[in-house]
C-alpha positions as protocol buffer text, in pm:
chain_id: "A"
residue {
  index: 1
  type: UNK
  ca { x: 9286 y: 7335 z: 14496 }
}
residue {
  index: 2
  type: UNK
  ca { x: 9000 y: 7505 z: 14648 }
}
residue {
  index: 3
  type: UNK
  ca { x: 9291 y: 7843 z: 14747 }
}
residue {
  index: 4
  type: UNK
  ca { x: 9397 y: 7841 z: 14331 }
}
residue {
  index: 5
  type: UNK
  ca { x: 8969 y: 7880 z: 14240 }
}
residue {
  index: 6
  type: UNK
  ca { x: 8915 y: 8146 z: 14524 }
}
residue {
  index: 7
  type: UNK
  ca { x: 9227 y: 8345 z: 14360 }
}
residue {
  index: 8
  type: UNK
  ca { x: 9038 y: 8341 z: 14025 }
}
residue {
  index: 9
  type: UNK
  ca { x: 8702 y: 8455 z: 14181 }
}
residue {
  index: 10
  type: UNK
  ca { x: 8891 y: 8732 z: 14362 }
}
residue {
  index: 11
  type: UNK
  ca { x: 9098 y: 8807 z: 14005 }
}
residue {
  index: 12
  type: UNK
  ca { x: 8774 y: 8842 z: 13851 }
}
residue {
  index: 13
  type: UNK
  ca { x: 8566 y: 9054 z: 14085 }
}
residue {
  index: 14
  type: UNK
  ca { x: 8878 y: 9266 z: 14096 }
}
residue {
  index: 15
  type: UNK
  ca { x: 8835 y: 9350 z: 13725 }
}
residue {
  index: 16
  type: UNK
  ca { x: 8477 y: 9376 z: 13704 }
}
residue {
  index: 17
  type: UNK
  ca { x: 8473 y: 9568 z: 14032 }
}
residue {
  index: 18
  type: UNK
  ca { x: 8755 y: 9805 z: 13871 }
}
residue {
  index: 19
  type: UNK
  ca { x: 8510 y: 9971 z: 13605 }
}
residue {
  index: 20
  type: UNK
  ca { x: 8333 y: 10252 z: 13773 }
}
residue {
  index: 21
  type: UNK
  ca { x: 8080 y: 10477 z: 13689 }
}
residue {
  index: 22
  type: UNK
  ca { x: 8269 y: 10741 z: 13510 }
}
residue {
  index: 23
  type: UNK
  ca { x: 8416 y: 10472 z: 13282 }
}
residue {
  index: 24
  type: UNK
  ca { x: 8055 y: 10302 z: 13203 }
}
residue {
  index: 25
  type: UNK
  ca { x: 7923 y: 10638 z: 13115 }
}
residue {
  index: 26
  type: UNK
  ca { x: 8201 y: 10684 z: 12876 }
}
residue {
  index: 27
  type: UNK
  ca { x: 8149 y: 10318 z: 12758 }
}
residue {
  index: 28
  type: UNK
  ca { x: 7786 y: 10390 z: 12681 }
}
residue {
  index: 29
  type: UNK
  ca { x: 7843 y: 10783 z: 12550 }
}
residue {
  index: 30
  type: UNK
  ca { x: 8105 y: 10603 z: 12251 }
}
residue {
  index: 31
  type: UNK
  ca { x: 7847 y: 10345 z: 12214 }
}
residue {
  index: 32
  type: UNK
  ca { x: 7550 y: 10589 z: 12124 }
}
residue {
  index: 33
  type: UNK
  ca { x: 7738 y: 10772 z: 11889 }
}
residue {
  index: 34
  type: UNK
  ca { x: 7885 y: 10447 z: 11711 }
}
residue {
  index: 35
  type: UNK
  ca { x: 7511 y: 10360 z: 11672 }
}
residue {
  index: 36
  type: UNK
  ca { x: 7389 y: 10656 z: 11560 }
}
residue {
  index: 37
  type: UNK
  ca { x: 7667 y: 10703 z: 11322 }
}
residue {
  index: 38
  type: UNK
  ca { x: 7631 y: 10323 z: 11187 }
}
residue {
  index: 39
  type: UNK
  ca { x: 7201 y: 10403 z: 11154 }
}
residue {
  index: 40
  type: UNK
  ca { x: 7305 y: 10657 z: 10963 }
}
residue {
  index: 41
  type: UNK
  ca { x: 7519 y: 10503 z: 10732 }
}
residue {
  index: 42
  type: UNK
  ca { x: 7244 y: 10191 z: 10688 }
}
residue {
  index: 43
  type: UNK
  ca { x: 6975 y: 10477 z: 10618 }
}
residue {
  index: 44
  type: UNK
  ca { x: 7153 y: 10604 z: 10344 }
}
residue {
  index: 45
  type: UNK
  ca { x: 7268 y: 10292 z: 10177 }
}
residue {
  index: 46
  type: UNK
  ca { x: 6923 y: 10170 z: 10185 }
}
residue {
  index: 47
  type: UNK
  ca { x: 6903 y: 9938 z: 10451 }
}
residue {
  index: 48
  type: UNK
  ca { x: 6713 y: 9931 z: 10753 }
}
residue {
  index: 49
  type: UNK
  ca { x: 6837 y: 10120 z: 11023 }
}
residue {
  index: 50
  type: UNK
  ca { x: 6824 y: 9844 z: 11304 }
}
residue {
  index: 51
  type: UNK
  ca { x: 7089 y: 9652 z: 11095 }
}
residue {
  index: 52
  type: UNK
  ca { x: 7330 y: 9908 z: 11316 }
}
residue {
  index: 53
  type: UNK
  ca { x: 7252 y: 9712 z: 11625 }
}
residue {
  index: 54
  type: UNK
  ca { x: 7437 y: 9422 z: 11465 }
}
residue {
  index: 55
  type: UNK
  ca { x: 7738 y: 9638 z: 11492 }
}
residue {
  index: 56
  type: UNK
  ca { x: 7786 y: 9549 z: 11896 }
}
residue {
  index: 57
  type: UNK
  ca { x: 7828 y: 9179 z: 11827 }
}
residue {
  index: 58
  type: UNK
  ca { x: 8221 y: 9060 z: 11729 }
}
residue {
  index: 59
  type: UNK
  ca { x: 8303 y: 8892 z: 11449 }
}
residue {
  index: 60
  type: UNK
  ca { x: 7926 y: 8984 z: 11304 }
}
residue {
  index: 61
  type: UNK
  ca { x: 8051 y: 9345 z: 11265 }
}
residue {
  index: 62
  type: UNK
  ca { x: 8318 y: 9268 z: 11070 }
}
residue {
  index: 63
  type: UNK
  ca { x: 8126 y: 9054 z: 10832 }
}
residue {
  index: 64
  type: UNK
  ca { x: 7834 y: 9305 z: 10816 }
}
residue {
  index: 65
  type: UNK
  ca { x: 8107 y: 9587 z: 10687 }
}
residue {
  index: 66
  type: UNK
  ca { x: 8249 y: 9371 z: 10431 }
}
residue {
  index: 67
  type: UNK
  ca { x: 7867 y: 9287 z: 10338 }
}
residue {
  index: 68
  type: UNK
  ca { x: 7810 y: 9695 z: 10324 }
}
residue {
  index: 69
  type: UNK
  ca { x: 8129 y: 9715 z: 10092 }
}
residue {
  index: 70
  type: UNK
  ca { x: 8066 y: 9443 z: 9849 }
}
residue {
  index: 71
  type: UNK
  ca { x: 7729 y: 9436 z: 9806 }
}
residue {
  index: 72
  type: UNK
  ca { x: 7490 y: 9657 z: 9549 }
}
residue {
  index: 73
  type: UNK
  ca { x: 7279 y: 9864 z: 9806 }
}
residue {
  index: 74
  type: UNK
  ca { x: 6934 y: 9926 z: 9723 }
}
residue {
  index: 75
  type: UNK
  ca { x: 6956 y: 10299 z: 9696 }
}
residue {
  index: 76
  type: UNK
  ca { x: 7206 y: 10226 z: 9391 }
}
residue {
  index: 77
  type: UNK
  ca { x: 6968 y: 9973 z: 9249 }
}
residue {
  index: 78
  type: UNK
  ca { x: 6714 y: 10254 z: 9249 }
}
residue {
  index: 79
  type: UNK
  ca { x: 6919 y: 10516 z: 9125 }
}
residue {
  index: 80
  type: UNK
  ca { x: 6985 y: 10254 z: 8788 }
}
residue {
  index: 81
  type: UNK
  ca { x: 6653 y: 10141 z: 8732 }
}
residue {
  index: 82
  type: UNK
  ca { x: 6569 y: 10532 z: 8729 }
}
residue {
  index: 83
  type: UNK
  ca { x: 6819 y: 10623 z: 8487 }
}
residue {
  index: 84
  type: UNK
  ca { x: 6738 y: 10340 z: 8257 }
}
residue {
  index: 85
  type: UNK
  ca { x: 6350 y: 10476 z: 8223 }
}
residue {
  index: 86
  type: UNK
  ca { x: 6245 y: 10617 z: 7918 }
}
residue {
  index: 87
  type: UNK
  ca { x: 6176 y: 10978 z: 7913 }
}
residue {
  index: 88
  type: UNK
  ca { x: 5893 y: 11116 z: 7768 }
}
residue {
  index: 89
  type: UNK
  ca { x: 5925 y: 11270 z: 7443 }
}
residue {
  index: 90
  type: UNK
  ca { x: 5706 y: 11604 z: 7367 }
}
residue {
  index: 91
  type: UNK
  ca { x: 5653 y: 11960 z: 7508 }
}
residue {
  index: 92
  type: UNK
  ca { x: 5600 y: 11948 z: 7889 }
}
residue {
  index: 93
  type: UNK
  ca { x: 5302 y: 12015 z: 8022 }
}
């Protein structure tokens, strides 16, 4: 038994030890700009920007785009309210 639980610690050093630098910097590069692109996105629905950070986590992600697809975002709530003010009647001044 104790042979089969060594294999498994070797198995798994093996695939940790097999990312190397050039692949973590490429990890973290795709990262930054998913990020950046998602802050933007959040930023111009309304939202606070952070709310990108939630993109990293599975499963939340998913629920966080369907949240961003079905919801009414607050820019759009702004947008109505503003069309549905009165305008002033009279010469401008």
């Amino acid at each position: 038994m104790a042979e089969g639980g060594s294999l498994v610690a070797q198995e798994e050093r093996f695939m940790l030890g097999s990312i190397g630098f050039p692949e973590l910097l490429v990890m973290v590069i795709v990262g930054g700009f998913a990020i950046v692109g998602n802050w933007k996105i959040f930023t111009k629905a309304g939202y606070r920007g952070i709310l990108s950070l939630t993109m990293l986590i599975p499963i939340v992600n998913v629920v966080v785009w369907f949240f961003l697809a079905f919801s009414e975002w607050p820019v759009l709530k702004e947008l109505s309210a503003l069309k549905q003010k009165p305008t002033p009647s009279g010469p401008l001044s």
